[in-house]
Backbone as CSV, one residue per row, in Angstrom:
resi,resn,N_x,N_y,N_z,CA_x,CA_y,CA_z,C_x,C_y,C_z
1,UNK,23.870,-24.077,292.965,24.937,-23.955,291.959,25.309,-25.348,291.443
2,UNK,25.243,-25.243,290.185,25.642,-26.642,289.331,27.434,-27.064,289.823
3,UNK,27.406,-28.381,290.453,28.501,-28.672,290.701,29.376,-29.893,289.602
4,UNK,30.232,-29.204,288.495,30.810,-29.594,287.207,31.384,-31.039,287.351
5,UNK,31.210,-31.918,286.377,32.412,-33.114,286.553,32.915,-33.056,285.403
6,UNK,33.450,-34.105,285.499,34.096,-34.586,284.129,34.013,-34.222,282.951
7,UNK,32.455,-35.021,282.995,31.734,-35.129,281.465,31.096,-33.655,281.198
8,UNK,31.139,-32.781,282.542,30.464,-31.109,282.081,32.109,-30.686,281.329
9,UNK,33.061,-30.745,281.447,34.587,-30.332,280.966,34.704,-30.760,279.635
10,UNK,34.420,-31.706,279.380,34.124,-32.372,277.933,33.824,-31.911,277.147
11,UNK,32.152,-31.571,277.789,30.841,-30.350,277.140,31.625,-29.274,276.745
12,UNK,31.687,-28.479,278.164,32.105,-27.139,278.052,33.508,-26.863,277.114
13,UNK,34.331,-27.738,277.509,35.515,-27.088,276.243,35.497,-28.145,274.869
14,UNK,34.250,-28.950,274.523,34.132,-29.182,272.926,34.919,-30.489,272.937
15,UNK,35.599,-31.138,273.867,36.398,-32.106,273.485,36.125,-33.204,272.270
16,UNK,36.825,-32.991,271.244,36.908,-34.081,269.793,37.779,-35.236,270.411
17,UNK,37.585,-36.420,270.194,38.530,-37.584,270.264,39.122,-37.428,271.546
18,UNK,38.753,-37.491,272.091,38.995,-37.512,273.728,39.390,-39.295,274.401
19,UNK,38.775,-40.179,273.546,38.763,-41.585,273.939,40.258,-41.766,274.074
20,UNK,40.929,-42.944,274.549,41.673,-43.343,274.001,42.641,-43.520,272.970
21,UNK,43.435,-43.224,272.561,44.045,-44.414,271.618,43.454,-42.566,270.268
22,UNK,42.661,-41.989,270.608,42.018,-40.740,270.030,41.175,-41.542,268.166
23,UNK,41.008,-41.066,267.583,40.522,-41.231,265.946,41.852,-41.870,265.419
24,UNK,42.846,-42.268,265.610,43.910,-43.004,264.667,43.562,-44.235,265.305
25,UNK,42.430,-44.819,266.530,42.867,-45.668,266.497,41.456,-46.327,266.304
26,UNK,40.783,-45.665,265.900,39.073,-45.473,265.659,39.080,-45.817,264.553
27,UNK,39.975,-44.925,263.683,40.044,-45.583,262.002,41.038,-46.787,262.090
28,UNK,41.772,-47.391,262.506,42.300,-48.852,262.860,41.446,-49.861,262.943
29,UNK,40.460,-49.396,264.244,39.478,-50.477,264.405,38.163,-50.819,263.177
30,UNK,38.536,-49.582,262.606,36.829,-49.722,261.205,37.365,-50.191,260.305
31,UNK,38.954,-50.347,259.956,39.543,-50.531,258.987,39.254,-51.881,258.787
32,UNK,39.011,-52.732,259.815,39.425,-54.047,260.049,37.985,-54.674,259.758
33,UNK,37.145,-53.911,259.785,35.157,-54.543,259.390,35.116,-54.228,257.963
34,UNK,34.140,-55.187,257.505,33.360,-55.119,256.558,32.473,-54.018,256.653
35,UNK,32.458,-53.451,256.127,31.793,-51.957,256.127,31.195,-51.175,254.711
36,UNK,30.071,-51.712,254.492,29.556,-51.091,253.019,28.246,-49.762,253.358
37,UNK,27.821,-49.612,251.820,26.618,-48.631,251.817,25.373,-49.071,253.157
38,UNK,25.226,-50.341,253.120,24.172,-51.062,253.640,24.153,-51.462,255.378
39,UNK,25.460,-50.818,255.600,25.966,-51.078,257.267,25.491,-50.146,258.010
40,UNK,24.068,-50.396,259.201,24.188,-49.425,260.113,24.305,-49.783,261.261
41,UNK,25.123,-48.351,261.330,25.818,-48.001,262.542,25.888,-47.401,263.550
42,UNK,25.773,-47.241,264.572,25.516,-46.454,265.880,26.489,-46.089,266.727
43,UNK,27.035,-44.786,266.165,28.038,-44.135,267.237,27.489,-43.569,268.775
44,UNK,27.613,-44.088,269.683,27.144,-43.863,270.858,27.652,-43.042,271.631
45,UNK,27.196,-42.365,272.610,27.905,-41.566,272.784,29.046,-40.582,272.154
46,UNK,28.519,-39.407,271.085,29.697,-39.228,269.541,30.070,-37.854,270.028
47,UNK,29.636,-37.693,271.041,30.546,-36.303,271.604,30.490,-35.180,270.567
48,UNK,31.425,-34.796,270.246,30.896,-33.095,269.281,31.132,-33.849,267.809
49,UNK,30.932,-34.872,267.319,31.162,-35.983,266.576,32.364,-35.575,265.580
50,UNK,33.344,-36.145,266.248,34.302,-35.953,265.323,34.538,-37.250,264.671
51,UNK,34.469,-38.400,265.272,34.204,-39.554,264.860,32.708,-40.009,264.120
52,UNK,31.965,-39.379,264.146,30.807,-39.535,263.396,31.294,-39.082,261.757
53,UNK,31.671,-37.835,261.560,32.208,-37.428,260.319,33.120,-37.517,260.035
54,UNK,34.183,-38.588,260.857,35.230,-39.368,259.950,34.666,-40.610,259.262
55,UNK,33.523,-40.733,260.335,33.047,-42.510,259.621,32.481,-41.875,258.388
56,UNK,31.670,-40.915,258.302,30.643,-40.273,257.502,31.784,-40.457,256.450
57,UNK,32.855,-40.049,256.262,33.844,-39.291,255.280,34.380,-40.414,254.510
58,UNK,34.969,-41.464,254.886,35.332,-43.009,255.240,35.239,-43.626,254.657
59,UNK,33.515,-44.058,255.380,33.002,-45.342,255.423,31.585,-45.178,254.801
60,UNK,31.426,-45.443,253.874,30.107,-45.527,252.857,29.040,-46.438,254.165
61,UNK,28.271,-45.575,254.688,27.220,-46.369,255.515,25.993,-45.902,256.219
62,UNK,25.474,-46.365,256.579,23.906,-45.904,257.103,24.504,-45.858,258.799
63,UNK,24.768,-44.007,259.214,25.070,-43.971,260.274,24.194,-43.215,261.081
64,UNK,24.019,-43.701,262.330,23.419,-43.061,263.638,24.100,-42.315,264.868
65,UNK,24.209,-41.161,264.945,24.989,-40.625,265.886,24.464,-39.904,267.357
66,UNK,24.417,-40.328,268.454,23.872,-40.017,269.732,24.961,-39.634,270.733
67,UNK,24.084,-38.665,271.793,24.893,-38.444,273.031,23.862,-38.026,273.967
68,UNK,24.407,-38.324,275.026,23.267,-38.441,276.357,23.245,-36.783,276.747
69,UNK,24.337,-35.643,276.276,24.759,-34.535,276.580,24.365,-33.505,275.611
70,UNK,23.051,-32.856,276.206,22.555,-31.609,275.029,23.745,-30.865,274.445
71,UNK,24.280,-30.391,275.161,25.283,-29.266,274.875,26.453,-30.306,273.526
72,UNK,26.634,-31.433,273.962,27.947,-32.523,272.723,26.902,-32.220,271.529
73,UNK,25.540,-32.888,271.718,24.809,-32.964,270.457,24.500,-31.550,270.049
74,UNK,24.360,-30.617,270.458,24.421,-28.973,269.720,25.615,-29.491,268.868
75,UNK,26.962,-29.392,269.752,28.532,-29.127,268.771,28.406,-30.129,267.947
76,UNK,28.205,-31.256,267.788,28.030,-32.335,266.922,27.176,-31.726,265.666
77,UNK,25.763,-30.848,265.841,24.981,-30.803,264.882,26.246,-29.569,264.387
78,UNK,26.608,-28.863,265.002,27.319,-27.600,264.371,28.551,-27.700,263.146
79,UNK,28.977,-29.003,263.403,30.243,-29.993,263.333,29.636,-29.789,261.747
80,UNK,28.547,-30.839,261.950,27.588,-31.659,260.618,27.420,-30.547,259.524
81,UNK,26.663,-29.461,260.070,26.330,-28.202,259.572,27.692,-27.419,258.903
82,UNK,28.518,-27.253,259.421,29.777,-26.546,259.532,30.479,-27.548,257.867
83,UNK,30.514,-28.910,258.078,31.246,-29.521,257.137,29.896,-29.960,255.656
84,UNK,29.016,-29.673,256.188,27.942,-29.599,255.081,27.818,-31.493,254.830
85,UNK,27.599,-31.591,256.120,27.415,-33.357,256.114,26.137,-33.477,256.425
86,UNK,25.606,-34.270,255.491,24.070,-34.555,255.750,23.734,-35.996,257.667
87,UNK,24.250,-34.988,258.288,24.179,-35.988,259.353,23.012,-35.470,260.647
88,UNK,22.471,-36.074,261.507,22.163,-35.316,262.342,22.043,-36.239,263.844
89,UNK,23.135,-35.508,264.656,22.976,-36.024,265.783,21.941,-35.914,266.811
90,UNK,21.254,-36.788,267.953,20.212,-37.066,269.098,20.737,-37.468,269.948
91,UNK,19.605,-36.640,270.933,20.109,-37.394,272.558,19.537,-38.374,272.983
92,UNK,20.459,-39.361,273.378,19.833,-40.549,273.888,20.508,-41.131,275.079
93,UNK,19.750,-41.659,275.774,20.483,-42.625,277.406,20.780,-43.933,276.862
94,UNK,22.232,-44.194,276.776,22.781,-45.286,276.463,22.236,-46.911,277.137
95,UNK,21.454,-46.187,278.196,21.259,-47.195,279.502,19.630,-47.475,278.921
96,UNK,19.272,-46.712,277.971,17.602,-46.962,277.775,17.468,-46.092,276.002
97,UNK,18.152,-46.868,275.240,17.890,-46.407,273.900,16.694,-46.573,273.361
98,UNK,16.280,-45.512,272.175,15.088,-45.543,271.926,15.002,-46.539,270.697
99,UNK,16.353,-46.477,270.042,16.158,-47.667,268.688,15.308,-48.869,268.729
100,UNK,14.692,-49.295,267.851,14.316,-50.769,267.401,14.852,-51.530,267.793
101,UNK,14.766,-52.888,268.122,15.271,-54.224,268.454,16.265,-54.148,266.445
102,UNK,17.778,-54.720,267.000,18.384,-55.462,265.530,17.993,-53.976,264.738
103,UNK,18.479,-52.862,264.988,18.546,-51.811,264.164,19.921,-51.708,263.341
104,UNK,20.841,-52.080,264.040,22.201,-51.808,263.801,23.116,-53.075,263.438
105,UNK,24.224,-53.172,262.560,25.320,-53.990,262.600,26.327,-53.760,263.025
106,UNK,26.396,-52.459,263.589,27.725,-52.309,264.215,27.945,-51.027,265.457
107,UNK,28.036,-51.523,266.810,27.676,-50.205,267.575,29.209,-49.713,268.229
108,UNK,29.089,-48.052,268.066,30.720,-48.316,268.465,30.627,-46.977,269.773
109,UNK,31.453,-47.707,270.985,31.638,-47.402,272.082,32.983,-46.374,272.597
110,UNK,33.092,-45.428,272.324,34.680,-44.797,272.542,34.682,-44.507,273.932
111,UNK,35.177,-44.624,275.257,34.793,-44.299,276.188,33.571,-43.996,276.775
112,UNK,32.460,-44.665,276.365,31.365,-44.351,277.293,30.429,-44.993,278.028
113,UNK,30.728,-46.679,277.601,30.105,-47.378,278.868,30.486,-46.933,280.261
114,UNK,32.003,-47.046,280.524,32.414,-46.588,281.893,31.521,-45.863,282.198
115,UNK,30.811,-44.858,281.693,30.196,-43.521,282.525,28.604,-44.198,282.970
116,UNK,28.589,-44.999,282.244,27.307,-45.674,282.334,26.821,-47.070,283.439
117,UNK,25.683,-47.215,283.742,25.874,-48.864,284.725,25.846,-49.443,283.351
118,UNK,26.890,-50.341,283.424,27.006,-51.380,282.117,26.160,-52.515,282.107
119,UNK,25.443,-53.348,283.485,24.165,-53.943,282.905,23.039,-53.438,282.233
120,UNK,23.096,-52.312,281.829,21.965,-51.235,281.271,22.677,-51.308,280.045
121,UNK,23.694,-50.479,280.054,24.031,-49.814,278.423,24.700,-51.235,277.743
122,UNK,25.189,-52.501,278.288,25.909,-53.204,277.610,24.372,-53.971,277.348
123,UNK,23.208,-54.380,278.214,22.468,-55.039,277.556,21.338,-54.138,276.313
124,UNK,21.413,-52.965,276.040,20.560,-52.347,275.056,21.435,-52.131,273.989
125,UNK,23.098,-52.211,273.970,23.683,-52.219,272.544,23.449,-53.435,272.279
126,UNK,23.439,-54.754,272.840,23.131,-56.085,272.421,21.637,-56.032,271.889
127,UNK,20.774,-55.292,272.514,19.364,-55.307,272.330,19.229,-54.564,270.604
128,UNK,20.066,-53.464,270.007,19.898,-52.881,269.243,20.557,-53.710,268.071
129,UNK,21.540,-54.699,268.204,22.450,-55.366,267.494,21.622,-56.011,266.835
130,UNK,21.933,-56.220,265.453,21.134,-57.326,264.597,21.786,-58.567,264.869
131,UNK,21.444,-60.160,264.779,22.207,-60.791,264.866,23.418,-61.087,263.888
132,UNK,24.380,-61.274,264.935,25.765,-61.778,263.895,26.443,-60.060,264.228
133,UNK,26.148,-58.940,264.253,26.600,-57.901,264.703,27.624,-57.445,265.946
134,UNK,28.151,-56.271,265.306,29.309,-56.209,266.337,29.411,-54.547,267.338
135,UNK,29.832,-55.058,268.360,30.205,-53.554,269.715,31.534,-53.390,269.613
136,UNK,31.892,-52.543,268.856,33.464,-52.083,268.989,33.105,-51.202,270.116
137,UNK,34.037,-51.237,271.679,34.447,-50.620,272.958,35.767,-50.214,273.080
138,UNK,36.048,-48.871,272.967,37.361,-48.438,273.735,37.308,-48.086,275.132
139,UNK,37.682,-48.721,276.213,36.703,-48.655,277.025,37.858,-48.212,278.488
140,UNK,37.473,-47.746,279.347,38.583,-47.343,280.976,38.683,-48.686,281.574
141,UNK,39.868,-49.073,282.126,39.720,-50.591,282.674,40.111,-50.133,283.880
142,UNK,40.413,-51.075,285.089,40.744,-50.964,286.428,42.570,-51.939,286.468
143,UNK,43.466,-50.995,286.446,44.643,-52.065,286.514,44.869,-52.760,287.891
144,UNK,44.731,-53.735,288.038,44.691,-54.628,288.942,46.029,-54.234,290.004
145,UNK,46.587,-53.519,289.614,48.210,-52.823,290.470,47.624,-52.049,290.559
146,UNK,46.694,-50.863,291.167,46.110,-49.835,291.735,45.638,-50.137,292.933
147,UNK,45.917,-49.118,293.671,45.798,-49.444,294.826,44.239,-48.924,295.160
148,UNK,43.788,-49.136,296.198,42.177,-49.276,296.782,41.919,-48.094,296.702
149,UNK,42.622,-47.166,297.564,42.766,-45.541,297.601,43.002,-44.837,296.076
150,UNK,43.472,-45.126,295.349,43.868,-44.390,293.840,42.579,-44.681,293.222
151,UNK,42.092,-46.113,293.353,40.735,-46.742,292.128,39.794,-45.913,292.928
152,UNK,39.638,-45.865,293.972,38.401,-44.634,294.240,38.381,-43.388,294.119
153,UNK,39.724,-43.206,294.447,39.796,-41.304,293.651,39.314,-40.961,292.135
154,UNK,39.820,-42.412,291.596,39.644,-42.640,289.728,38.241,-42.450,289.416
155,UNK,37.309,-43.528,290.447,35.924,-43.224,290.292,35.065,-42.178,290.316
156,UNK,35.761,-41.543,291.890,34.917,-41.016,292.415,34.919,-39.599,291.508
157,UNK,36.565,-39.148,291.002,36.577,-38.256,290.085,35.445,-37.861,288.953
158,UNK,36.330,-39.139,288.224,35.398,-39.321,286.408,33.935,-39.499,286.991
159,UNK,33.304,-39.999,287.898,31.858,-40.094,288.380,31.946,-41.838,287.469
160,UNK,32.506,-42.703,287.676,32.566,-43.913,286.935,31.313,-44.764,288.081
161,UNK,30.315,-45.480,287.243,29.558,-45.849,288.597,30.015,-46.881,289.281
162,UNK,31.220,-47.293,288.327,32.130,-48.555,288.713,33.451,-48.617,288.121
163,UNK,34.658,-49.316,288.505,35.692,-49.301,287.500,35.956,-51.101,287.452
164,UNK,35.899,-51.488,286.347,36.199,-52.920,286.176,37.336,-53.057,285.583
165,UNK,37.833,-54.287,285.783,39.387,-54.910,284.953,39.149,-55.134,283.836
166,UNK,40.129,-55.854,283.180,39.241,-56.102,281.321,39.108,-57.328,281.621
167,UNK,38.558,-58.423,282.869,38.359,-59.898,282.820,36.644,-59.057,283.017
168,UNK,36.529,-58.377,283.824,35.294,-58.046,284.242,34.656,-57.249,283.177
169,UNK,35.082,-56.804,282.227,34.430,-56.112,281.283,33.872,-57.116,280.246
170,UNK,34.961,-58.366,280.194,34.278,-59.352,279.588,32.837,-60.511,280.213
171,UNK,33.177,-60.497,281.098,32.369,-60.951,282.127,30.830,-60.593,281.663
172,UNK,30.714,-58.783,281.988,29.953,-58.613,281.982,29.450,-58.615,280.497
173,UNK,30.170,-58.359,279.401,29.509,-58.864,277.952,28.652,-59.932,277.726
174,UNK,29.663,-60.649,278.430,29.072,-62.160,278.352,27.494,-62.141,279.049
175,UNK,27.600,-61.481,280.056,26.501,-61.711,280.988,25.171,-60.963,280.086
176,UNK,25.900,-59.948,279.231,24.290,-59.349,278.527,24.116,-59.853,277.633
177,UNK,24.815,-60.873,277.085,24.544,-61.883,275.754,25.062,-61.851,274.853
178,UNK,26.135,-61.341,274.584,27.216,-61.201,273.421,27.589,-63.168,273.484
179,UNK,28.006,-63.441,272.278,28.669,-65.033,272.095,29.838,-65.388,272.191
180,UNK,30.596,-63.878,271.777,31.861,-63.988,270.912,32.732,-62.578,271.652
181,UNK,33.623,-62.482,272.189,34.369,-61.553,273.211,35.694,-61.584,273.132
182,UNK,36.335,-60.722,272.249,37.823,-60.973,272.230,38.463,-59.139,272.697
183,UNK,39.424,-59.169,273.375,39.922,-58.245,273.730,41.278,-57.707,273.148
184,UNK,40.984,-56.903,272.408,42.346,-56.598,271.188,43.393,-55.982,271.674
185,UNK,44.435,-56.130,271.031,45.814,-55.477,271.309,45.606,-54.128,270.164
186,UNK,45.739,-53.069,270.973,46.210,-51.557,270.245,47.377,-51.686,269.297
187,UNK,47.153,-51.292,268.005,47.989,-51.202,267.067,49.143,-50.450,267.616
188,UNK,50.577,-50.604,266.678,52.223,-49.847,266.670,52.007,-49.892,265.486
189,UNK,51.382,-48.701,265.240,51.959,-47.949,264.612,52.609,-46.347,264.119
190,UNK,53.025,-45.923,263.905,53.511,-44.761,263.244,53.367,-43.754,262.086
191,UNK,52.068,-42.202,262.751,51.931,-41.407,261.959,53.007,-39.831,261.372
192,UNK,52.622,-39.822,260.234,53.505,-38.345,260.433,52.786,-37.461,260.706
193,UNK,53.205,-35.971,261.066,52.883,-35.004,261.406,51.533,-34.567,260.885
194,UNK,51.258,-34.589,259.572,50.162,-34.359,258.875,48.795,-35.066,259.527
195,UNK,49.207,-36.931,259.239,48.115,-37.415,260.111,47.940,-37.410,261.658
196,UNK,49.101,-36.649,262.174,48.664,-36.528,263.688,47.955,-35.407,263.916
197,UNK,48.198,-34.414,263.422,47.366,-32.924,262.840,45.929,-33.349,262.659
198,UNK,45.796,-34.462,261.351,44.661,-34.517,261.296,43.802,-35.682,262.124
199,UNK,44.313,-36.190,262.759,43.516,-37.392,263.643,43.653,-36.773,265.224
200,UNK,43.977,-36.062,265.260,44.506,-35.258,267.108,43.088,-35.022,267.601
201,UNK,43.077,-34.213,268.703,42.160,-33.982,269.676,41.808,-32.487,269.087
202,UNK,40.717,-32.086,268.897,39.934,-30.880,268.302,38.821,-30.274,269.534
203,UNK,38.698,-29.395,269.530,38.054,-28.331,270.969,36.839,-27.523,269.772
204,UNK,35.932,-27.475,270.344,35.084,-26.363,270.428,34.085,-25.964,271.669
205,UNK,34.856,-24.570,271.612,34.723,-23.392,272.787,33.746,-23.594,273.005
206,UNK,32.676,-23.791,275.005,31.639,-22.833,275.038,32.177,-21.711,276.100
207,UNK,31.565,-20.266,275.548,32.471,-19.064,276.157,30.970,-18.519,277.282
208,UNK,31.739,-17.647,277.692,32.581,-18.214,278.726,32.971,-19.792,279.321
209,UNK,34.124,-20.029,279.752,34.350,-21.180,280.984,34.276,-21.300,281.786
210,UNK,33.914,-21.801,282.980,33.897,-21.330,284.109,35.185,-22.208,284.897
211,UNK,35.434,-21.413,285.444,37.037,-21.390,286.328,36.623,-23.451,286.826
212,UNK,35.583,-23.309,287.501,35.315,-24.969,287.810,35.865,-25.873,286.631
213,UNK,35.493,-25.145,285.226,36.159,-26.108,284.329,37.660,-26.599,284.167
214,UNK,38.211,-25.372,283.969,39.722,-25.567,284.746,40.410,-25.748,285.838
215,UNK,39.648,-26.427,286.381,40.032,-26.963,288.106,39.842,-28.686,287.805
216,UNK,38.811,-28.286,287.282,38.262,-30.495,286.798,39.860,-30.532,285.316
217,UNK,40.104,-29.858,284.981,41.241,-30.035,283.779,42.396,-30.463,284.499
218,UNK,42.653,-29.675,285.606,44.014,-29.789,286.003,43.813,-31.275,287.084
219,UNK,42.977,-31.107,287.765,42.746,-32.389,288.159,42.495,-33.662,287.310
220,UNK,42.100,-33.966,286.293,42.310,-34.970,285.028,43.742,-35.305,284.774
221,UNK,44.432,-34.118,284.427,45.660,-34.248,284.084,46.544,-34.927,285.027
222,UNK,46.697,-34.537,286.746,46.944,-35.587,288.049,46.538,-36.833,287.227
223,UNK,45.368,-37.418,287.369,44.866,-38.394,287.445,44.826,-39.484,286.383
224,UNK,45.015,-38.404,284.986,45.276,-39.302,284.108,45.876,-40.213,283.724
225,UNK,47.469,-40.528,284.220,47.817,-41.339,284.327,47.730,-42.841,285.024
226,UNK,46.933,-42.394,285.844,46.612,-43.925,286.417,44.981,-44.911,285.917
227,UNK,45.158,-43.766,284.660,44.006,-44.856,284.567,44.566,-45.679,282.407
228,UNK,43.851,-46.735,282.675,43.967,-47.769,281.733,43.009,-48.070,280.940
229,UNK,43.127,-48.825,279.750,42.292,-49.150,278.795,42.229,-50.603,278.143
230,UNK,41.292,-50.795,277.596,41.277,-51.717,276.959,39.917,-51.686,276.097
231,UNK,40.645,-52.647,274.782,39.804,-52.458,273.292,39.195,-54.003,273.321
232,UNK,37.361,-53.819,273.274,36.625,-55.109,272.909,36.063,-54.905,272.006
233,UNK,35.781,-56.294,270.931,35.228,-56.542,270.450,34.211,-57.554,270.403
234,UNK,32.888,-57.177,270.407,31.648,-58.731,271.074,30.950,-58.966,269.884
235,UNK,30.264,-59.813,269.779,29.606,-60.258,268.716,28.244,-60.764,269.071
236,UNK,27.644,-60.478,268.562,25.737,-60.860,269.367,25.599,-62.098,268.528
């Protein structure tokens, strides 16, 4: 019997904008790039891509959308299909991408190195980066006030193969060859109802659920609070 984590809860109930900070803060961070017809881009890990077809909607650009999770990339293509967006999402291992060397100018990370060993996935988004290119990361950090016992429940939960601080997240950038590593402060600001409606967290069903799924939910919800974030930006 398949024993569910995290990332099967994700799958199974469709989770849209699940990262952080969710798509208000996704369109914050794109707001802030140069971003034309001629920019490509690599949403990594794009989950049932709800962020793929906001960039699509957006951002005039040559985009690539992947997930390591058959079942995200079905809802993603359904997404594409559904909104009549000429897009089409693939599965790929973040830790061993199939792209070209310098395919991309801009690779963007919403929660999914954590799930990954980051000497793998942080050195193949550098590997895919053209030079002068950028890794936008919304990424799980380790708050240094957690205690020994809580950071391993955190891990052992989410299946994280590690949990790092945000000195160590830079660390390790550095270590896969990025030049340039700055760690941003999350915008204040203030939406109304309309744009929280439309930037919120979006579900699509797979039916049945299985009861395991709502056992990993309610356990997230415990746990969610003790875990932290932080927003990088690297530059190859």
């Amino acid at each position: 019997m398949t024993q569910f984590g995290y990332l099967d809860f994700l799958a199974q109930m469709g989770v849209g904008g699940a990262h952080p900070g969710g798509l208000s803060l996704t369109s914050y961070l794109l707001a802030q790039e140069t971003i034309t017809d001629q920019t490509a881009i690599l949403d990594i890990g794009c989950g049932t891509g709800q962020t793929a077809a906001y960039i699509y909607s957006n951002f005039p650009s040559q985009l690539s959308a992947c997930d390591a999770n058959e079942m995200m990339v079905k809802k993603a293509n359904q997404r594409f299909h559904h909104h009549r967006l000429p897009l089409k999402a693939t599965v790929e291992n973040a830790e061993l991408l199939s792209f070209p060397d310098e395919s991309f100018h801009l690779v963007l990370s919403e929660s999914v190195s954590t799930f990954t060993r980051t000497d793998y996935s942080l050195a193949e988004y550098h590997r895919v980066l053209k030079p002068g290119g950028v890794l936008l990361a919304i990424e799980t950090t380790k708050n240094p006030s957690l205690t020994d016992e809580t950071a391993e429940e955190l891990r052992a939960f989410y299946r994280f193969p590690r949990m790092l601080t945000e000195q160590e997240w830079i660390d390790a950038l550095q270590i896969a060859g990025f030049r340039k590593t700055s760690s941003l402060t999350p915008p204040s600001y203030e939406e109304d109802l309309e744009e929280q409606i439309e930037n919120g967290t979006d579900f699509s069903l797979t039916h049945p659920i299985p009861q395991a799924i709502y056992d990993i939910l309610a356990r997230h919800e415990e746990l969610a609070p003790h875990l932290s974030f932080s927003i990088f930006r690297a530059v190859k």
